[in-house]
N, C-alpha and C positions, 0 to 999 in steps of 0.2 A: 765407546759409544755403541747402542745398540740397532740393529740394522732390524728396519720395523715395515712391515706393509699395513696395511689399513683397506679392507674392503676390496682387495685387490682382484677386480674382473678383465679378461682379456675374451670376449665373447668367443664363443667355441670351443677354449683350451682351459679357462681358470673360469671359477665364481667365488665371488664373496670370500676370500682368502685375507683371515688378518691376523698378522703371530708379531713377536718381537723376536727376533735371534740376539745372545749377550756375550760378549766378546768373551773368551776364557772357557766355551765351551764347545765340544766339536758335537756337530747337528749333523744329522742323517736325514736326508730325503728319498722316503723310501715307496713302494709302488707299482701296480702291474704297468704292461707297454700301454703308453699311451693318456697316463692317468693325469699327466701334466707337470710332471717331474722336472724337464729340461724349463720348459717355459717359464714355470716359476724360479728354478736357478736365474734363467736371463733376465727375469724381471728385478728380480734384488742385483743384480748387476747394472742395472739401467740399459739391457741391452733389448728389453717391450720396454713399454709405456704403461703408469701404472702408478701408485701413490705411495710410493717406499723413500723411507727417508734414512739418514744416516745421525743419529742424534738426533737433533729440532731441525735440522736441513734436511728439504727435499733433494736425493740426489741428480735429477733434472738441471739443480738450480746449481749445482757444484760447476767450476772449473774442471774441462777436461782432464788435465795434468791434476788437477788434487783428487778426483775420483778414481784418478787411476792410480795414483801414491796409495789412495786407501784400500781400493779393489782390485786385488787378483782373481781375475777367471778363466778358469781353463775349461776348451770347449769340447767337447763329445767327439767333437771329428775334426779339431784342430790339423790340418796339412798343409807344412809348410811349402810354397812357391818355388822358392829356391834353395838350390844343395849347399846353403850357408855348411859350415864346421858348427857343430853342437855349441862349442864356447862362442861363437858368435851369433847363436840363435839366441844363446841364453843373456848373451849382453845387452840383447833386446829388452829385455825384461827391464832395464835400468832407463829407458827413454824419459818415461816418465819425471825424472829424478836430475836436479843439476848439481849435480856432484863431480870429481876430479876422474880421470880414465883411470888412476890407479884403484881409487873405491869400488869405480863398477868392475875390473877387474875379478881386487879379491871379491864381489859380493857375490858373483858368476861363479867363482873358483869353491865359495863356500858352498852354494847353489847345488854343482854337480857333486860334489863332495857328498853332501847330505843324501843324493841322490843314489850315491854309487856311481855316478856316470865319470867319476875323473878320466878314467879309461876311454873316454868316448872324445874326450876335447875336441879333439882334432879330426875325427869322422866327420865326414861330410852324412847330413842327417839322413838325406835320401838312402845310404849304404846299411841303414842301421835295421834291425828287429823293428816291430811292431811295437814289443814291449820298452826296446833301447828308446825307441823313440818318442813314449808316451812318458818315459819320465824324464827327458830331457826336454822336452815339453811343459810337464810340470816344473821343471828345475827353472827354466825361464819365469813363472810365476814368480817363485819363491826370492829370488836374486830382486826381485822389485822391492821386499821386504811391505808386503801391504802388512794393516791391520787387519782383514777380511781375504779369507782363503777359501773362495766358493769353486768346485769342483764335480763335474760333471763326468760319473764314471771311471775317476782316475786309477780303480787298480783292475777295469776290464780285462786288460793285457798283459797283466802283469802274471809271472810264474809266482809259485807259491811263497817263495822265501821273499821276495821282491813288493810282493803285499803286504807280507808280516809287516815287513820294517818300515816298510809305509804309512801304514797304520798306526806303528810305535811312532814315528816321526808325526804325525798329526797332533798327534795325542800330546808331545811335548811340545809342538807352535801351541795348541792350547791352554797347554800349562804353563806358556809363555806371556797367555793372556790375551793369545789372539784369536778373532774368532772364525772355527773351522767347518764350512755346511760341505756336505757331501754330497753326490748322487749315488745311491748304492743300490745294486739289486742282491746282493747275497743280505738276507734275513739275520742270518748267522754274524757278519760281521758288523752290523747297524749293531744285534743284541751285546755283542761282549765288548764293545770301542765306544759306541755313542753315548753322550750324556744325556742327547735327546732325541726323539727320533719324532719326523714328522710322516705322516701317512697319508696319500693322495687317491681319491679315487674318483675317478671318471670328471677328472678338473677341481674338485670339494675337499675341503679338510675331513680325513675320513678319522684320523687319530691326532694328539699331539702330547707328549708327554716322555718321561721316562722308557725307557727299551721295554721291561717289563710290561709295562701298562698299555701303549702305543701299540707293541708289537704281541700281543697276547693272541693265545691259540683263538680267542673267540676273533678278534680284530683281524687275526690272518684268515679262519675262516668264511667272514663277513666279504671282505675284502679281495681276496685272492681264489676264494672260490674252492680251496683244498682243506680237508683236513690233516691236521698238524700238530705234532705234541715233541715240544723242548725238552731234550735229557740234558744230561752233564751237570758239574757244577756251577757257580756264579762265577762270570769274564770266561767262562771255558765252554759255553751252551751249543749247542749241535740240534739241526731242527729236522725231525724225524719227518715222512709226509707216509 
């Protein structure tokens, strides 16, 4: 089902904002500081107020627990309260869902797996990296098993190899058929990962289309204010300034 706004204003931060995002591909929201990047994540999460629906259903009008079966989101500054163990942050992930304590086990156990964090189970999370921390974070998303993987930032913290596979790992929950929107600021990894990239500026749909198109040296000079010229080949682009 495809997760759709319509006219979507939030006075001060969004205007007139209307896309369909379709399950099966991963979307980049991409954007200088402040362009309204988070906000419209929260809003396709029903976390503003705002006219987004999930299929023919407004998600306003969903059940808590089915909203949250279908939407995972991870927040930009997600910090957890208490020094839960990883495997038990990520078990969190499953509240949503009534299912048997062995399922949400393995789902958690798959979770960190995917993650790399197997190593971490047992850490209490406050002990961990910045980075350890951000994707056992994300690994509590995932362990819910939504159809909608909306993510704010997620390879900030990340070292370089720890992004890669992140990225590779998006790439196949999409190929999976789920659908995956980003918050990215590296240019570079919207252009060789995203199927589509959406472009915000100053609250407004400034682009919306293919990497290519969206993300083009005129679009980025429009936009961003720098000029810029893409070398490399195609999935391998490197953005000169």
């Amino acid at each position: 089902m495809n997760l759709t706004a319509y006219n979507l204003t939030i006075p001060g931060r969004l205007t007139d904002i209307s896309l369909a995002l379709h399950p099966g591909e991963l979307t980049a929201i991409c954007g200088p500081n402040g362009a309204g990047k988070t906000t419209l994540l929260r809003a396709l999460a029903c976390l503003e107020p705002g006219p987004v629906s999930l299929g023919e259903t407004p998600l306003a009008d969903l059940p808590p627990r089915r909203r949250a079966q279908d939407i995972g989101y991870l927040s930009q500054h997600a910090q957890p309260a208490w020094n839960l163990t990883a495997e038990a942050l990520v078990r969190l992930g499953r509240l949503p869902h009534r299912t048997s304590r062995t399922e949400d086990e393995a789902a958690a156990r798959d979770a960190l797996a995917a993650l790399d964090c197997a190593h971490l189970a047992q850490r209490g999370i406050h002990t961990l990296s910045g980075g350890e921390r951000a994707r056992v974070l994300l690994a509590r998303v995932l362990a819910g098993q939504p159809r909608w993987i909306l993510a704010d930032e997620p390879l900030a913290s990340l070292d370089l190899a720890h992004a890669a596979a992140l990225l590779r790992h998006f790439r196949a929950l999409a190929g999976e058929g789920r659908g995956v929107v980003l918050v990215v600021h590296s240019l570079a990894h919207a252009m060789n990962h995203a199927d589509r990239v959406i472009v915000l500026e100053g609250g407004r749909l400034a682009a919306d289309g293919p990497p290519q198109v969206a993300l083009s040296e005129e679009v980025i000079e429009h936009v961003w204010r720098v000029r810029a010229q893409w070398t490399g080949p195609a999935a391998a682009r490197a953005l000169s300034l």
